[in-house]
Every structure is written in C-alpha cells, then in structure tokens.
N, C-alpha and C positions, 0 to 999 in steps of 0.2 A: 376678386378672382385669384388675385395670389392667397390670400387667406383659403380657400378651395381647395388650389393647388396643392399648398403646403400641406391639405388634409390635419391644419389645425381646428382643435375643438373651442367652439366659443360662443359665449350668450348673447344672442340678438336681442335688440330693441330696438324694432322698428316704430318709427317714432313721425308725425308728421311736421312738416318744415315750416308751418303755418302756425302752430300750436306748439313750440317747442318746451319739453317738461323742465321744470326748473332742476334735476338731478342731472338733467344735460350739463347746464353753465357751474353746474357743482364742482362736477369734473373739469371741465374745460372753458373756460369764460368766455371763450371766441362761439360757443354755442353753433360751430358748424359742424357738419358731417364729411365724411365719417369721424368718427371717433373709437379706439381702441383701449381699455384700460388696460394692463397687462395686469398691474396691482395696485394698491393704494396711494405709491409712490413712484409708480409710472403709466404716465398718459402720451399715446400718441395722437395727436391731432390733426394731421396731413396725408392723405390720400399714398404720396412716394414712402413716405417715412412706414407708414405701416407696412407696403410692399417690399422695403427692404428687409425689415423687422421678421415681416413672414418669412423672405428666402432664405434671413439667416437661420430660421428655426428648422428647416430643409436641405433635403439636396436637390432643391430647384436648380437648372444650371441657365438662370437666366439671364445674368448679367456678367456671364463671364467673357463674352466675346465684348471688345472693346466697351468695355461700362464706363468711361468717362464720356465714350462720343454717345453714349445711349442716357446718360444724367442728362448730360448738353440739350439733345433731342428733350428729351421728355422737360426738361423747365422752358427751352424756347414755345414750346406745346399750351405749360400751364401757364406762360408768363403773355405772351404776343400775341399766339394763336386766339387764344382763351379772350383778350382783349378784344379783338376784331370780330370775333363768334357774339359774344353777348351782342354787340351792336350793329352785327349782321342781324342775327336774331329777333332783336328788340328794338329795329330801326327807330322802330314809333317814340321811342324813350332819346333817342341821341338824334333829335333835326338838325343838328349842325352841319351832317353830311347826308348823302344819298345811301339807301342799302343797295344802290352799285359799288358805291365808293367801299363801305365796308366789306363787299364780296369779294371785293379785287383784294382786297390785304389779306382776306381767307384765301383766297386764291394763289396770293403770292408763296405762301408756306405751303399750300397743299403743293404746289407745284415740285416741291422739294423731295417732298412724302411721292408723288407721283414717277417723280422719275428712278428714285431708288426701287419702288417696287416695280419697277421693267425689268430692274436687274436678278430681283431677289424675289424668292416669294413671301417671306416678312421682312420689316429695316432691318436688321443686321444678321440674319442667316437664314437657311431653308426652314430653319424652325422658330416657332414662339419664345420672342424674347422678353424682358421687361419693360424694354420702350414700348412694345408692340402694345401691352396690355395697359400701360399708362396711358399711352397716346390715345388708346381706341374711343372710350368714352365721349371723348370732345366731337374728335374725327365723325363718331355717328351720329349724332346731335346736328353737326353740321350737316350730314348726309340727308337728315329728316325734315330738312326747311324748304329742299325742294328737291326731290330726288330724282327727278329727269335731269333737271341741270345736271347735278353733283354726277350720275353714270353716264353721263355724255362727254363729262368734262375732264373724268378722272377714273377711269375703265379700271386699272392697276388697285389705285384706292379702293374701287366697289367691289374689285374679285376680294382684296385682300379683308375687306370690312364683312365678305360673306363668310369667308374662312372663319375667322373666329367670331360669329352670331352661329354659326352653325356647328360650334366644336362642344365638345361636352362640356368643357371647362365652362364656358359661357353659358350653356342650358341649364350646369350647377350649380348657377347662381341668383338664375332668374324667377326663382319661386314669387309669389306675392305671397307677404306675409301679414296677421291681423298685428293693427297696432298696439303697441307694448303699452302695457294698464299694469300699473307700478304696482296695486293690488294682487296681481294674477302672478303665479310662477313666470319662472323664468323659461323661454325656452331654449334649449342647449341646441345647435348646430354642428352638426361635422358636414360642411358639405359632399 
C-alpha cells in the first residue's frame, strides 16, 4: 500500500508461497515476501523497511506525527501481536495452550488498538498514518478467524478496519494477479 501510495513504478512477481522460484532466494536468501530490489546492490526484505523506503521516495506525510511511538506500535504488532495471532489462528499446530488462552493475548493488544481508536479515527491522527497501514494486515487476519466475536468485541477496531478495506488505497492494491513465469515479460505496475 505504501508502494501505491508513493505512486511508485515497479515490476511485480507474483509468485506462489508453496512453490517458491529459486530467483527469489537469488535475491534474498530468507526467500520471504515481500521483497523489493531497488538494484542489484540493494535489497529490501521487510514489509516496514520497504514502507519506509517508499515514504522516503514521496511526500507521504505519514510518519510525521510521533514516528518513534508509531515504529514502537507497529514492531510491538510484528513482534507479540503476530506471535499470539499465528497460534490463535493455528491453534491445531500449538496443543500446549487453548485458542482461548491464545485469544486473550490477541485480545490483550487489541485492547490497546481498541481504545485509542475511541479517541481518534486512525492510531495517531484523523488521518492514515503508517502505523495504521503496517498494523492493518495482521489486525484483519485476525478479524477473519471469527468475525462476530472480533465486531462484538472491538466495534472501534471494525469501524476503523472498514475505513481502510473500503479506501481507494486498499482497492489499489487488491488486484489478483497471474503468477510470474520467469519466461514471460515482465509486468510493470504503477498502482
């Protein structure tokens, strides 16, 4: 979405996660996604790092209202959150605990996210910031595991998780695309 935003121009490969091509791990040996080349001597590999990368190539102004407590935010997100979600999620995979046990630790963070947006109608201002669009990803993921609970439980969360599914930025982005066949051109992107 920041890459959108920024209305930078860039060559998708859409790629599946199951099948990963070995020109993936060429670039980037961690073989996850996203991944961003700028050139042959710079690789981004992380989801935040290329968002910041895009804003610098812009005049997004989205990480100028307190951007240290909005980094803070969005690693507590990728780091805790993210941890309690897989095993919400995947209860089946982690018997050690109940996916109550794991709902309550998503619960305890959303709670946080929950009361902020009483106050505001994104985390840190009227308008879309970076945390907002970092955070969101996980935030609906979680939202899709059981979505009565999630809009019973966190009304603020499900307005704010509608705002941006329903913004242009977010429609921007959501094409399906056919997968990349290292034979076939390239396709260029300007979202």
């Amino acid at each position: 979405m920041a890459l959108s935003a920024s209305k930078i121009k860039i060559e998708l490969r859409e790629i599946s996660l199951k099948n990963r091509p070995d020109s993936l791990y060429a670039i980037s040996p961690k073989g996850t996604v996203p991944v961003l080349q700028i050139n042959k001597n710079k690789i981004i590999d992380e989801s935040l790092q290329i968002m910041l990368w895009a804003i610098k190539q812009s005049n997004l102004n989205w990480i100028k209202k307190n951007p240290q407590k909005q980094i803070d935010m969005i690693k507590i997100n990728d780091v805790d959150f993210k941890y309690w979600l897989n095993r919400y999620k995947y209860s089946d995979r982690f018997p050690e605990k109940s996916i109550s046990f794991y709902k309550d630790n998503c619960t305890t963070i959303l709670s946080i996210y929950e009361a902020i947006l009483n106050q505001e109608k994104y985390l840190f201002d009227s308008k879309c910031q970076l945390a907002d669009i970092a955070i969101f990803p996980l935030i609906r993921q979680c939202e899709n595991i059981d979505l009565e609970w999630f809009s019973n439980n966190f009304p603020n969360i499900s307005r704010w998780l509608e705002q941006i599914k329903l913004s242009n930025l977010f429609l921007s982005v959501m094409n399906k695309y056919e997968l990349w066949d290292e034979n076939e051109s390239e396709l260029i992107i300007r979202f």
